[in-house]
C-alpha positions in Angstrom: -13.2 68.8 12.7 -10.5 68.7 10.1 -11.5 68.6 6.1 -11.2 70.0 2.7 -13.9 72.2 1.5 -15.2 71.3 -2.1 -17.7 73.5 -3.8 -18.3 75.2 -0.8 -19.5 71.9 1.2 -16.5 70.4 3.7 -15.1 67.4 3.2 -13.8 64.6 5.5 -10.4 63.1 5.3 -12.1 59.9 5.4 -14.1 60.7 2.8 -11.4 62.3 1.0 -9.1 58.7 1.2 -11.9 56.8 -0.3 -12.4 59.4 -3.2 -8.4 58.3 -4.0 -8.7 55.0 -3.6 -11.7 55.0 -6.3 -9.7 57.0 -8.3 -6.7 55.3 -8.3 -8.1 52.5 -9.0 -9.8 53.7 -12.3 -6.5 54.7 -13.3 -4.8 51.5 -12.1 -7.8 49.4 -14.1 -5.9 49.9 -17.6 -1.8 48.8 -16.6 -3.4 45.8 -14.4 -5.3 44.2 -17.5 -2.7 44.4 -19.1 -0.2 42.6 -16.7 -3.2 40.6 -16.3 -2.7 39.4 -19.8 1.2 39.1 -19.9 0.6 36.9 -17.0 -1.3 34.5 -18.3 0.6 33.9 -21.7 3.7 33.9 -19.3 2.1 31.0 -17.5 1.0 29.1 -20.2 4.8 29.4 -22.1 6.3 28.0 -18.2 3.6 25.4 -18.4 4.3 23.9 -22.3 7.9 24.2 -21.2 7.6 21.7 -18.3 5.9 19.8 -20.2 8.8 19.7 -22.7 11.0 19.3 -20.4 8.9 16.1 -18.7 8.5 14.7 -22.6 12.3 14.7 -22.9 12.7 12.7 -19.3 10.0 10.2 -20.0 12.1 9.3 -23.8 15.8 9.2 -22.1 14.9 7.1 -19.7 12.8 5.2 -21.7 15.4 4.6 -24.5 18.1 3.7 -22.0 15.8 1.2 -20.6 15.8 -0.5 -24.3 19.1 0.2 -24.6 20.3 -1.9 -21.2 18.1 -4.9 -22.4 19.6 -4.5 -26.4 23.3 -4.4 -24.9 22.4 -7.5 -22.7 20.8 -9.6 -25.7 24.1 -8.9 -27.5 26.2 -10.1 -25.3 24.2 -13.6 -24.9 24.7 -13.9 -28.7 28.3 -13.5 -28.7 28.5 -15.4 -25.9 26.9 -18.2 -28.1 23.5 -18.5 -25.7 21.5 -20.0 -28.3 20.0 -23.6 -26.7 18.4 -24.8 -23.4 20.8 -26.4 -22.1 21.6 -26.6 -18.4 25.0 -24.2 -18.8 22.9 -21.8 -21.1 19.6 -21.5 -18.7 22.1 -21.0 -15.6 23.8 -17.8 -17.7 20.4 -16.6 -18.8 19.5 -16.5 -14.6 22.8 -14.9 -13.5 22.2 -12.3 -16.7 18.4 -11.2 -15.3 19.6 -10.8 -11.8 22.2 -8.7 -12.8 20.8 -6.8 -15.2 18.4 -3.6 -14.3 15.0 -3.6 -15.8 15.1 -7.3 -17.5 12.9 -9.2 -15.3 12.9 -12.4 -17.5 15.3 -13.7 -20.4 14.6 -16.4 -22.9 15.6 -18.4 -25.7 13.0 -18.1 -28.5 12.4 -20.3 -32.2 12.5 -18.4 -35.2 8.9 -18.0 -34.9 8.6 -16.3 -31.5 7.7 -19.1 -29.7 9.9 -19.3 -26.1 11.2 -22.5 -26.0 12.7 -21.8 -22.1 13.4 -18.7 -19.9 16.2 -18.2 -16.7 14.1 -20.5 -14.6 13.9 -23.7 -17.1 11.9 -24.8 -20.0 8.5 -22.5 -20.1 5.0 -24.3 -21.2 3.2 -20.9 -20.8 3.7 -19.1 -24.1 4.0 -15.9 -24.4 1.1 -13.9 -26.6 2.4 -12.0 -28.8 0.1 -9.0 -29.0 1.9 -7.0 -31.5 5.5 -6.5 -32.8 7.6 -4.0 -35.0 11.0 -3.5 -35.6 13.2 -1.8 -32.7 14.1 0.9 -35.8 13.8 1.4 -39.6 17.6 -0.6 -40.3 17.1 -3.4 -37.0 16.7 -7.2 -37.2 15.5 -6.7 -33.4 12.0 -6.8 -32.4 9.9 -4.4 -30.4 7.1 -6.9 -29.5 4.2 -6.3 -26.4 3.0 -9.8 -25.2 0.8 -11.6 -22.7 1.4 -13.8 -19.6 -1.4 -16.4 -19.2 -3.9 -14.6 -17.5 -2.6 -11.3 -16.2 -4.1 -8.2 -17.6 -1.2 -5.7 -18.0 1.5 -6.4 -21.1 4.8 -6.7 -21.5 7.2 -5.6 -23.1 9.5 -8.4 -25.4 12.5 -6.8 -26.7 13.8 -10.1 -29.8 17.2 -10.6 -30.9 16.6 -13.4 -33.9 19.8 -15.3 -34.4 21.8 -14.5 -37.9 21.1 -17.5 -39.0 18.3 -20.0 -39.2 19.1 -20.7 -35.4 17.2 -19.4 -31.8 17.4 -15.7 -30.7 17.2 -14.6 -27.6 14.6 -11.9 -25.8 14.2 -9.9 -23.0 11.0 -9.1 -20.7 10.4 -5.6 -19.5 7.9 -4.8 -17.2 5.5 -1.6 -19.1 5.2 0.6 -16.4 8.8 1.9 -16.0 7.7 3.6 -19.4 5.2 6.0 -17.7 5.8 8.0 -14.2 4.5 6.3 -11.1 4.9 9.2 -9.0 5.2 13.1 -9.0 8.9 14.6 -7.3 7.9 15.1 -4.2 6.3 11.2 -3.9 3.2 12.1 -4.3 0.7 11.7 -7.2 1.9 12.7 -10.6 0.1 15.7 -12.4 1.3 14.5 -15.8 -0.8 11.8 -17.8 1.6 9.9 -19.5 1.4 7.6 -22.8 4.3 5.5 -24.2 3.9 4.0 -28.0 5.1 2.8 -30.5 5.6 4.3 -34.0 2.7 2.1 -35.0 0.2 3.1 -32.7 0.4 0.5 -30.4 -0.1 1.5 -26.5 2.7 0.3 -24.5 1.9 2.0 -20.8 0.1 4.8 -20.1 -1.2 6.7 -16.7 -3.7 9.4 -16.3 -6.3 10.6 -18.5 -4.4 10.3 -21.6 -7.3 10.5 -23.3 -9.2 14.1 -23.9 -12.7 13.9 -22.2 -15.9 16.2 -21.3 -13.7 17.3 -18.8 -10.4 17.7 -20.5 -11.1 20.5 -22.6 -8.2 22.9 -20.9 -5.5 20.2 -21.6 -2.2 21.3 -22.9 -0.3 18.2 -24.7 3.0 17.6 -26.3 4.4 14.6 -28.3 7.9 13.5 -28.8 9.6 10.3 -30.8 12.6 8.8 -30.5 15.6 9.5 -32.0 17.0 5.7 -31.6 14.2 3.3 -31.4 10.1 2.8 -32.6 8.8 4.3 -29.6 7.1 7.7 -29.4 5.9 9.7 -26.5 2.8 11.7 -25.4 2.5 14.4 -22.1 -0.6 16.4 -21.4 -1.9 18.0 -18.2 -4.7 20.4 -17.5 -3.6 24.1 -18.1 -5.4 24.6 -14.5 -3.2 23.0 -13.1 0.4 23.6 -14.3 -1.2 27.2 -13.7 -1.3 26.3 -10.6 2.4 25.4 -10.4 3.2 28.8 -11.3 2.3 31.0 -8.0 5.1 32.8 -7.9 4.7 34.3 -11.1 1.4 35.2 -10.1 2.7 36.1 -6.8 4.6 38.9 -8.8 1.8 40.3 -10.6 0.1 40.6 -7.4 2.8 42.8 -6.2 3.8 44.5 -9.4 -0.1 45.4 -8.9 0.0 46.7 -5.4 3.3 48.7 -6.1 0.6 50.7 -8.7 -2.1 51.1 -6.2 0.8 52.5 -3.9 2.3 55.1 -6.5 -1.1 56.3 -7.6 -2.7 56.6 -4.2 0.3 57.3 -2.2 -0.3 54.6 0.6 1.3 52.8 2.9 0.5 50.0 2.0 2.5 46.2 0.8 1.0 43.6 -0.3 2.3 39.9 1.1 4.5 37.9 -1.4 5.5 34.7 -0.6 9.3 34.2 -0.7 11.1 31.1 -1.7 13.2 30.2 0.6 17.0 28.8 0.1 15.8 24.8 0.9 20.1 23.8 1.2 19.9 27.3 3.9 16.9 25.5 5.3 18.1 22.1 6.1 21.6 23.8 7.5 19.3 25.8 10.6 17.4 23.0 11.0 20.5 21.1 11.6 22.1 23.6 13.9 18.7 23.9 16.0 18.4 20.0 16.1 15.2 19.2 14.3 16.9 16.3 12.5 15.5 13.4 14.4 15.4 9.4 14.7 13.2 6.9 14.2 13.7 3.3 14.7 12.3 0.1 12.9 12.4 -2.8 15.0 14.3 -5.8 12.9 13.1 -9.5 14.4 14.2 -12.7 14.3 11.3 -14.2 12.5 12.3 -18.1 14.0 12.6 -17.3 17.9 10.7 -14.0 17.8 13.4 -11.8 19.7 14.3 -8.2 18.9 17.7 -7.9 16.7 17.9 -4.7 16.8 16.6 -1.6 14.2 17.0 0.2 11.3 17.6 4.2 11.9 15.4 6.4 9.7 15.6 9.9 10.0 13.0 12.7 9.9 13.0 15.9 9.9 9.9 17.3 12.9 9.3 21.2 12.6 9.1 23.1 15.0 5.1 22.8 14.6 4.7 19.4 15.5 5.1 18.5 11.5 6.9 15.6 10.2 9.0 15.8 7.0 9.5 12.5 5.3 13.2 11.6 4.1 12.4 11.7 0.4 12.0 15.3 0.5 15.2 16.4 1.7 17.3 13.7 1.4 18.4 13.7 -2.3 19.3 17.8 -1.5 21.5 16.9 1.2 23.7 14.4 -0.9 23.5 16.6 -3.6 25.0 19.7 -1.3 27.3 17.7 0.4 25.3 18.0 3.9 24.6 14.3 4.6 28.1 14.2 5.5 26.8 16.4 8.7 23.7 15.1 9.1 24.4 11.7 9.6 27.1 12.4 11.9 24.3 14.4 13.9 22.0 11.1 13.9 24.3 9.3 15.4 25.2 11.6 17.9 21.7 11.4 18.7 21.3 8.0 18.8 24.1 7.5 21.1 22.2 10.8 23.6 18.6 9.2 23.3 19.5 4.9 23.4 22.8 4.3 23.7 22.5 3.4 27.6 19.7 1.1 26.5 21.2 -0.9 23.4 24.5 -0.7 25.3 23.2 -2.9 27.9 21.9 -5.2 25.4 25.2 -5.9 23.3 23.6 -8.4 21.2 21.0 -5.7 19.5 22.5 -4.5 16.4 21.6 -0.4 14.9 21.8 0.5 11.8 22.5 3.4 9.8 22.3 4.4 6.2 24.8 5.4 4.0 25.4 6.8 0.7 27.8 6.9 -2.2 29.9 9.5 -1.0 30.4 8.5 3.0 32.8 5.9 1.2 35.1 8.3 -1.4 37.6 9.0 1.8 38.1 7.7 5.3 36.4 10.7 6.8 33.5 8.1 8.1 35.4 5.8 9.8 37.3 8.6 11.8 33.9 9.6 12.4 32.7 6.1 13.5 35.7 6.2 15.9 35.1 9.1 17.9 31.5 9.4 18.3 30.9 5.4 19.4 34.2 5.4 21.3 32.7 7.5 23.8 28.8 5.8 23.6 28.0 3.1 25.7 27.1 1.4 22.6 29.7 -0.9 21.6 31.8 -1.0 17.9 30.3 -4.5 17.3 26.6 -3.1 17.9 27.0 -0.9 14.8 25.9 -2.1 11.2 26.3 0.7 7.9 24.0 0.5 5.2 25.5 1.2 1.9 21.9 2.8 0.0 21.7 2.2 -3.5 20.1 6.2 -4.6 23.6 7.1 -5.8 26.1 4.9 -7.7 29.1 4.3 -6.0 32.1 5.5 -8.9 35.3 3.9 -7.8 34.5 0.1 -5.8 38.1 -0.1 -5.2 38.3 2.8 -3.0 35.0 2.0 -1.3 36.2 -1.6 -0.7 39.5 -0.2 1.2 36.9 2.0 3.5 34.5 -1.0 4.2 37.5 -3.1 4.9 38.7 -0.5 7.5 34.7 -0.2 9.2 35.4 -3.9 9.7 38.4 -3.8 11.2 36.4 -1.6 14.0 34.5 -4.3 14.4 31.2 -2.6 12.7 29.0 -4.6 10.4 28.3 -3.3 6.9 24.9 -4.1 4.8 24.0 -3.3 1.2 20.5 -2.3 1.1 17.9 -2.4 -1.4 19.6 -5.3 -3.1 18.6 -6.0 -6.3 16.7 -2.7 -7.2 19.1 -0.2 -7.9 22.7 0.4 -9.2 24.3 -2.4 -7.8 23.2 -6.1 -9.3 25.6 -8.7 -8.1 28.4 -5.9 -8.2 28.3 -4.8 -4.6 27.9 -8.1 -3.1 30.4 -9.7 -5.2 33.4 -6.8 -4.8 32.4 -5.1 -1.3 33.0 -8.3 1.1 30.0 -6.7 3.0 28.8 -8.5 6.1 25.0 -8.4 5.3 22.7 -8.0 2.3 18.7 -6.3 2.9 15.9 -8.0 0.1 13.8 -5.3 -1.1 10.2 -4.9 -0.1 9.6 -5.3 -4.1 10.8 -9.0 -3.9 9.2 -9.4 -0.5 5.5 -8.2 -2.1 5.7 -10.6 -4.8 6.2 -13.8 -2.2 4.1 -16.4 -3.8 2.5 -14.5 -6.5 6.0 -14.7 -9.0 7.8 -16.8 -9.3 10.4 -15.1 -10.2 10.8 -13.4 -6.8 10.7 -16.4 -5.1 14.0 -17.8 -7.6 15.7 -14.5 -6.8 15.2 -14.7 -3.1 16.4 -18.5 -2.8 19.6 -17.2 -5.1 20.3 -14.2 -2.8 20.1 -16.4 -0.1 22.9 -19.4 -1.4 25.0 -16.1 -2.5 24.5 -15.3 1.0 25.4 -18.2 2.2 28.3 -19.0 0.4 29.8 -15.8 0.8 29.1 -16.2 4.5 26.4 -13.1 4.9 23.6 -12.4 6.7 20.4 -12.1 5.1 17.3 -9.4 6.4 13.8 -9.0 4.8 12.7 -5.9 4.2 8.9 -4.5 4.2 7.2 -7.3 5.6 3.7 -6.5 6.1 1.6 -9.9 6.5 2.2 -13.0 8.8 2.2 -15.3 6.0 4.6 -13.2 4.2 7.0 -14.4 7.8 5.9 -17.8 7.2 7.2 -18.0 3.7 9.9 -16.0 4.6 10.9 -18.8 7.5 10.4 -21.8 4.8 12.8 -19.9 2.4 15.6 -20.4 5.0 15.6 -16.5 6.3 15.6 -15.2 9.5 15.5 -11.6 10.0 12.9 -9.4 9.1 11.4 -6.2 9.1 8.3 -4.2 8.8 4.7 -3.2 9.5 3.8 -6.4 10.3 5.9 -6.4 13.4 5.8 -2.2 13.6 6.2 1.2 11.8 9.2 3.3 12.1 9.1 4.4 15.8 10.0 7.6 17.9 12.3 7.3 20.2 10.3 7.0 22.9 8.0 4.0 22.0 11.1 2.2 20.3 13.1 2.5 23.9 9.6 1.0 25.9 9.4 -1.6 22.8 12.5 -2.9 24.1 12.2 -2.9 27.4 9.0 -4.8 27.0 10.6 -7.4 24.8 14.1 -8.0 25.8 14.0 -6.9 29.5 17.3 -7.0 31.4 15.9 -9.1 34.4 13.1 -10.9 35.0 13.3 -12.4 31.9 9.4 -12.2 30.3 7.8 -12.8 26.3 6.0 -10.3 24.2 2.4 -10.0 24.9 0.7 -13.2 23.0 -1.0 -10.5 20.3 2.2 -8.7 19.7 3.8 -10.1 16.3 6.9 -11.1 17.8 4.8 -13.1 20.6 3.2 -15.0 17.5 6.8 -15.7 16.4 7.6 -16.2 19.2 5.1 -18.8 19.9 5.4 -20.5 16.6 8.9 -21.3 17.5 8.1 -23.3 20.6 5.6 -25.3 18.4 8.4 -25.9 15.7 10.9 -26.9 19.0 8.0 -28.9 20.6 
């Protein structure tokens, strides 16, 4: 037996490593509280800064909200939009469907009273909860008012005339003023309350309020610089502390390099390492774990396939799924979508191309983004990767996708126009929601235009929605486009959809994005190449299907 004699009485070396370890960590005790404490001020600094940070979002975008709907209620008065009549309510609609967040613009007395809106004369007054000047030196009015009997406010930005003559105003929905979501789509950790100088509550989410339970919340205000409107963030210190791992992650380490010096062992502790996500997405595009799914579109009359949407996601190599919203924006951002789309359609042509090639008449789709259209580089790559496909040119449709604004039209005109002379179809998606207004559909000369799913919910509840859709579709058909519906999810949402005059559609209602796999047998069930047969009755493009022989019969 080996051991170290002590007073005369041997010791064992396991005896002897766990006198060290208690004696190291006496002498360790001191140094850790201390990087104990360092830690947590650290942490509490990060988190007031974040919530700075999120303050200073919230007011920007906030203030260029106002400032879109005070630039458009300028214009109208120089434009002389002062009355009701016909030529006055026409301009008023084309303004709110092309201006982004006005959902409503009206003419209104000298006394706030709305004497008509975009849609025609208005016998619903609006309720004019409270109302302050836009600033200290303004005429304009920051007002919050009531629609008959909803229970959420809006927001009423007035332009009184100079004179003794009728202003205009602009309706703005609240909650664009507060975050509906955290970064990563999921629930937001910030409770967020936008108000005006006066006090006055114009949208809030969260707990804004301090509770029983809200004792360890850190808050932070902040006003504008440009209008009446001030804002307040708080969150619970637990947990932005919990956004800070890493720096915890440190101290861990930092302590377990000071166990290691003082006991002189072996021994590491595991520290999570951040990993380079643009470094991440280029190995997962090299290894092929970029992957398609396919949402069936329908014709919503006869109840026959169309063709699909392709919607890409990223599978791990555990099984996981990675939705689009977490790595998309980084790939535009690094330049990779380039790449990556070029690899879903490479894929697309492996994994269906012998099927939709068969069945010329289904169309696939594919989105793009701002900067697919700043060069020709995508048409040479539409060239040579469907020129060898057995799908056909004519089978193809591009989505232009609205999360990037596209900087020079006239450039991106010249690229759609040479897509089309390939013979490939090009959409706009997402009209109506994001950069584009009547812009893109008016300068493009796209082929197709997609309806939101926003306009889509609102079937038969607004009536706004219902105006905007019936004007999409005469745009449409004047200008000699296609029109799809997007995020259908109810059969009477089809039905309305059908008395509207449209006839494509998309959704749950007919089926989630799909694998490969089921997508390929979908088809195959519904459009079979002989032996002609009809979706199953239960199927949602049976129903269709079904209600179009009634309509026939």
């Amino acid at each position: 037996m080996r051991g170290l004699f002590v007073c005369g009485v041997l010791v064992s070396p396991r005896r002897k490593l766990l006198a060290a370890i208690g004696i190291g960590v006496a002498l360790a005790g001191p140094p850790v509280a201390a990087l104990n404490i360092w830690l947590n001020g650290a942490v509490e600094r990060q988190g007031r800064a974040e919530l700075d940070l999120a303050a200073q979002r919230h007011m920007a975008l906030s203030e260029a909200h106002i400032a879109r709907a005070v630039a458009t209620l300028e214009e109208l008065v120089v434009r002389g939009i002062d009355s009701c009549r016909v030529a006055n309510v026409e301009a008023l609609r084309q303004t709110t469907f092309a201006t982004i967040p006005v959902k409503e613009l009206s003419i209104v007395a000298t006394d706030g009273r709305t004497l008509c809106t975009d849609v025609g004369n208005q016998p619903e007054q609006r309720k004019v909860v409270t109302s302050e000047p836009l600033s200290a030196d303004s005429r304009t009015m920051l007002e919050l008012v009531r629609l008959g009997g909803q229970a959420e406010p809006w927001l009423r930005i007035r332009r009184p005339a100079t004179g003794t003559g009728n202003g205009v105003a602009a309706l703005i929905p609240v909650r664009i003023f507060v975050a509906q979501g955290g970064p990563a789509g999921g629930p937001s950790s910030l409770d967020v309350r936008m108000l005006t100088t006066g006090g006055t509550v114009i949208a809030e989410t969260g707990e804004t309020t301090p509770g029983p339970n809200r004792d360890d919340s850190i808050a932070t205000d902040i006003s504008s610089s440009r209008y009446a409107i001030r804002a307040t963030i708080s969150a619970s210190a637990v947990g932005l502390a919990a956004n800070q791992r890493d720096l915890r992650a440190l101290g861990t380490v930092v302590t377990g390099l000071l166990a290691i010096v003082i006991l002189t062992l072996s021994v590491v502790l595991p520290r999570r390492r951040r990993e380079n996500p643009i470094a991440e997405i280029e190995r997962a595009l090299k290894v092929g774990e970029f992957v398609p799914y396919y949402q069936p579109i329908v014709d919503i009359r006869s109840g026959q396939l169309r063709g699909a949407e392709v919607l890409i996601r990223w599978r791990k190599p555990d099984g996981t799924i990675v939705p689009p919203a977490s790595f998309i924006p980084l790939a535009e951002s690094s330049g990779l979508i380039i790449e990556l789309t070029r690899v879903l359609m490479r894929r697309v042509c492996q994994e269906a191309g012998a099927v939709l090639g068969a069945r010329p008449h289904l169309k696939i789709g594919f989105n793009l983004t701002a900067c697919h259209f700043t060069n020709e580089e995508i048409v040479d790559d539409v060239r040579k990767i469907f020129n060898k496909s057995p799908l056909k040119l004519t089978q193809i449709v591009l989505e232009v996708t609205e999360r990037q604004p596209i900087e020079n039209l006239t450039e991106t005109r010249r690229v759609v126009a040479a897509l089309q002379g390939l013979g490939v179809k090009v959409a706009i998606d997402d009209v109506g929601t994001g950069h584009s207004g009547l812009s893109y559909m008016l300068k493009l000369g796209v082929d197709i235009i997609k309806i939101d799913k926003m306009f889509i919910d609102s079937l038969g509840t607004d009536r706004h929605s219902n105006t905007i859709i019936e004007t999409l579709i005469d745009l449409a058909r004047n200008m000699r486009m296609d029109v799809i519906a997007e995020g259908v999810e109810s059969f009477e949402q089809v039905l309305r959809l059908r008395d509207l005059g449209i006839r494509a559609a998309q959704g749950f209602v007919f089926a989630p994005p799909l694998p490969s796999s089921a997508f390929l047998q979908l088809v195959e069930t519904i459009d079979p190449l002989k032996g002609a047969g009809e979706p199953a009755a239960d199927h949602p493009a049976g129903m269709i299907a079904a209600l179009a022989r009634n309509d026939a019969a």
